[in-house]
Steps between C-alpha positions, in 0.01 A plus 500: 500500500235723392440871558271456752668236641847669557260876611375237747825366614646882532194589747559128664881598569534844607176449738282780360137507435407589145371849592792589649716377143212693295579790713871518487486444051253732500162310412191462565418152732269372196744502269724345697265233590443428134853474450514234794266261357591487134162728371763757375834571373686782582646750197868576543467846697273273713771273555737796587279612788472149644881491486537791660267415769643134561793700566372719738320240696822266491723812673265532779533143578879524524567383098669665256375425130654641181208651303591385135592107637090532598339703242700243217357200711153607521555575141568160424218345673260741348635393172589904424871409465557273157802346583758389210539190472899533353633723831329245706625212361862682517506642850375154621748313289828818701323420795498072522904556364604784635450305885528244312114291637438138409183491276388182648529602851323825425224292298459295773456776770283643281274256420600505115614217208899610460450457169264806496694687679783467251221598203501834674859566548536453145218717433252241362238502788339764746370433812124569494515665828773734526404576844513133678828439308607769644450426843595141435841625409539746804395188684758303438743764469434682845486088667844405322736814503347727745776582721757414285731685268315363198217694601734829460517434170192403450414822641711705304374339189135541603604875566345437871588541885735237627417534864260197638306774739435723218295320225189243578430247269275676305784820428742203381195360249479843394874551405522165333136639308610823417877318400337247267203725372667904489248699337727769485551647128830415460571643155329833583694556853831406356436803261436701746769395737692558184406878427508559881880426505594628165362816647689513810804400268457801288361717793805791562384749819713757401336549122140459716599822737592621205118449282314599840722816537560349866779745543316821456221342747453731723336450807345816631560549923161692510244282758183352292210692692266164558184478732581314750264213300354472187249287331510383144243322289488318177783440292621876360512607883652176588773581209505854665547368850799261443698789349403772819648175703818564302502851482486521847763255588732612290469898644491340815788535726461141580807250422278197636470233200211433328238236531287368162298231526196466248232256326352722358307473151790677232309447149330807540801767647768291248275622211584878569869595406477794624422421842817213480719733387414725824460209712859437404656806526358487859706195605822656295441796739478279801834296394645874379430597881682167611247320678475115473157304365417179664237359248273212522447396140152272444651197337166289539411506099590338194893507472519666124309818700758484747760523309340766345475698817832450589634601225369882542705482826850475326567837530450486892659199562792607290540801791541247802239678676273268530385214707283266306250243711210318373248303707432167514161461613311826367178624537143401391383532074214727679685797669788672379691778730806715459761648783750739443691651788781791523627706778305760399142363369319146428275437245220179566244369232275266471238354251299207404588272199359606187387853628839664510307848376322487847831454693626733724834650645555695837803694549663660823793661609351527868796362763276278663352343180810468300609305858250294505509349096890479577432287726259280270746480220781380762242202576489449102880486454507264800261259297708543153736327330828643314410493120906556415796625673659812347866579493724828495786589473409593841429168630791328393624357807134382536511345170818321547387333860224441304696315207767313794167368661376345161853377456461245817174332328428186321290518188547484160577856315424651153723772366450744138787699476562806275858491534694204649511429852742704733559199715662311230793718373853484661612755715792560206269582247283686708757750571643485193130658347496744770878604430450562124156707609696747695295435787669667827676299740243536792172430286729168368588410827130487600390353179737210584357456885137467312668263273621263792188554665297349201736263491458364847098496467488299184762223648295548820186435276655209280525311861181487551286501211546479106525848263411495097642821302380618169818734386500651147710353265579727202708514220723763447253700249266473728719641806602767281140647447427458899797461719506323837557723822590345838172372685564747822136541577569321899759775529258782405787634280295696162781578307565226215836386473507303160697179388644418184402231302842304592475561882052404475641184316773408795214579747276253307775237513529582836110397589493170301817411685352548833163346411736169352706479859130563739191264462265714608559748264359526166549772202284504215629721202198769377575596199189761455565798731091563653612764770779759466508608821334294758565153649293233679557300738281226568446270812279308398186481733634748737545836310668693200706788517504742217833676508522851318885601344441864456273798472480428782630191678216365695427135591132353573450208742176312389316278694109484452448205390312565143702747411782277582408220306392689195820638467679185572256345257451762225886570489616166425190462215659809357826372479400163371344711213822686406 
């Protein structure tokens, strides 16, 4: 299918007239219309508009379309997208074994020689039209599965929705597109999934507080005298007006959380340290005062800038006072806006792309006004998604329902361990470590009730679905320059209670045992230590939690789907590499 062919059949599906699609990406009608009938070919910011609009036009008509499965198909077709011919060849090959599919039935359905199909499983042919094949193969997939529990796993190896009222035809030719042909730079965001966790690894709160002087921050109880509004234009007042919005929340007598939710252009403020290091210093005084940030982050670019982003956050996160949300179908490439709301004051702004130095910012602390964009950002949280789930020691009975509701799931799990794996030591030599520790009788007697509860979740989720742990193994010059602690992250429990070499070794024993005596267990010995004091857990398709041991204990629930998958991708490159 050609670009204007498959821009034709997006307008043909969703019902929409073409000035309604130019409207919603953001072009002009003749542009569109050139587009339409072959004349032109769109660049790839183009192509990101049109995706975006597609989008938009497909939720008003009820559909909901993931944004990179149609920007990496209209890629394709416009012949942006060069697609290599060695991962094709090898996720078609997984795919027709994996299910397992018999070529010649496949061939037949669609319309090819077997024999050719074979040539491109083994990575000696490519289809001249990735496209077609494409749908050929959803085709037959959706016609001979659909319903079934092959198409679960076709699903979950297609990294897709497995519900039949959620994707269309064209969604599922998108996945298998996007599967085949993944333009994403894999080398480049497994480096920076990489530095990402290597700095929440090394990341300790307390020395942070510390750097910042977070201690001696004080907050002064003296009102900030604001108009009741205040306008701000271009981008040194727009600098000055985000930090009045945190002066006056912070001198407010408000406890009501915080609302952030911006778009907004950030090349030009990032580029002033000085204005970071306030703009900082404002949110430390916000968290100082004790009030919680709900915070939509805009997770609609490149992944390596995401990371990025998210990285600056640590600190934040590392607090557990903050709700992270990101959303799924964001706004236009033309307009950009920011809303920040307090108890006390919000802040709105606003400018066009590309002339962020003629943007603008309103702030107001009148009752009436603050009301009103309250109200607004409730209607934005209502339409956004949770980026991650953060955990406290605070939340730890939400944690652990959360952990026994995982437990009761099928799927297959993927597990990088620090330290071995609590659930796999006897009860002997569990108290035997604790005994020799000195640890008090009533922190060992709940220590032991975490133990059994572990315990029960991981038989609970052997039952169901299949578990793969990467322990250390270490010789005993190695263990001597880094000793093992007890994993006690689930219990929230920061204080390290070491092992010897002799009592890590009967733990290890331990773990191959039980992996020998339960099938749907598998350990795989790592004998590089990546991560000192993080774990991952990994369900695959579904989401990865990133488990913190200390400084401080804090667990993050991830979800969105690309940041899910790089992780789940990027990590296992990484460890392949060691």
């Amino acid at each position: 299918m050609t670009f204007s062919e498959l821009l034709n059949e997006y307008i043909c599906i969703f019902r929409c007239t073409a000035g309604e699609l130019a409207n919603a990406s953001g072009l002009t009608q003749a542009s569109l219309s050139r587009y339409r009938n072959g004349q032109r070919m769109p660049e790839t910011d183009t192509l990101k508009k049109l995706a975006s609009g597609i989008v938009r036009i497909a939720a008003q008509n009820g559909t909901d379309l993931d944004l990179d499965l149609v920007f990496s198909q209209l890629a394709e077709a416009a012949g942006i997208v060069k697609t290599d011919h060695t991962q094709f060849s090898g996720q078609f090959s997984f795919l027709i074994d994996a299910i397992p599919i018999n070529l010649s039935e496949l061939a037949k359905s669609m319309g090819y020689d077997p024999s050719y199909l074979s040539r491109i499983k083994k990575g000696q042919r490519m289809p001249a039209d990735i496209t077609k094949f494409a749908e050929s193969l959803s085709a037959f997939l959706l016609r001979k599965y659909g319903g079934s529990e092959k198409m679960e796993l076709i699903c979950k190896l297609l990294d897709c929705c497995t519900a039949k009222d959620t994707f269309s035809h064209l969604d599922f030719t998108a996945a298998i597109t996007r599967y085949l042909c993944s333009s994403e730079p894999k080398e480049k965001a497994a480096e920076g999934i990489r530095d990402y966790l290597k700095k929440l690894d090394e990341f300790d709160l307390n020395e942070y507080m510390t750097l910042i002087r977070f201690d001696q921050l004080k907050v002064p109880t003296v009102p900030f005298h604001l108009p009741s509004s205040r306008n701000y234009y271009g981008i040194e007042q727009m600098k000055q007006g985000e930090l009045d919005f945190f002066r006056a929340t912070a001198l407010s007598r408000s406890k009501e959380p915080i609302f952030m939710n911006s778009d907004m252009p950030m090349a030009d403020m990032a580029q002033d340290m000085e204005f970071n290091k306030k703009w900082m210093f404002g949110i430390a005084a916000c968290l100082k005062k004790g009030l919680h940030l709900h915070m939509i982050h805009h997770v609609d670019r490149p992944l390596e800038e995401m990371i990025l982003g998210l990285e600056a956050w640590i600190p934040i996160y590392m607090t557990g006072q903050i709700t992270p949300y990101y959303l799924k179908n964001p706004g236009t490439d033309i307009y950009h806006h920011l809303n920040y709301v307090s108890g006390a004051a919000a802040l709105a702004g606003e400018c066009i792309s590309g002339y962020h130095k003629d943007g603008k910012y309103y702030l107001t602390n009148a009752r009436q006004e603050v009301a009103y964009y309250r109200t607004k950002t409730n209607h934005i949280l209502s339409k956004a998604l949770p980026l991650m789930e953060i955990y406290t020691g605070e939340s730890k009975e939400e944690f652990h329902r959360f952990l026994a509701g995982e437990a009761g799931k099928d799927g297959v799990s993927s597990n990088l361990y620090t330290a071995l794996p609590l659930y796999t030591i006897s009860e002997e030599l569990f108290q035997n470590i604790l005994e020799r520790n000195h640890i008090p009788a009533e922190k060992q007697q709940m220590l032991l009730q975490e133990l059994r509860r572990e315990k029960d979740n991981f038989l609970q989720t052997l039952q169901s679905g299949s578990v793969e742990d990467r322990i250390p193994a270490l010789s005993r010059e190695e263990y001597a320059e880094m000793p093992l602690t007890l994993s006690l992250s689930e219990a929230f429990y920061e204080h390290e209670i070491c092992c010897t070499y002799d009592e890590y070794l009967e733990h290890y024993h331990q773990t191959m045992a039980f992996a020998e005596h339960n099938p749907n267990y598998t350990v795989l010995s790592q004998h590089t230590r990546i991560f000192r004091n993080i774990q991952i857990r990994i369900k695959h398709s579904e989401r990865v939690v990133i488990s913190k041991n200390k400084s401080p204990v804090i667990h993050f629930v991830i979800r969105h789907p690309k940041m899910r998958k790089a992780i789940e991708d990027g990590l296992w490159q990484v460890l392949n590499e060691e």
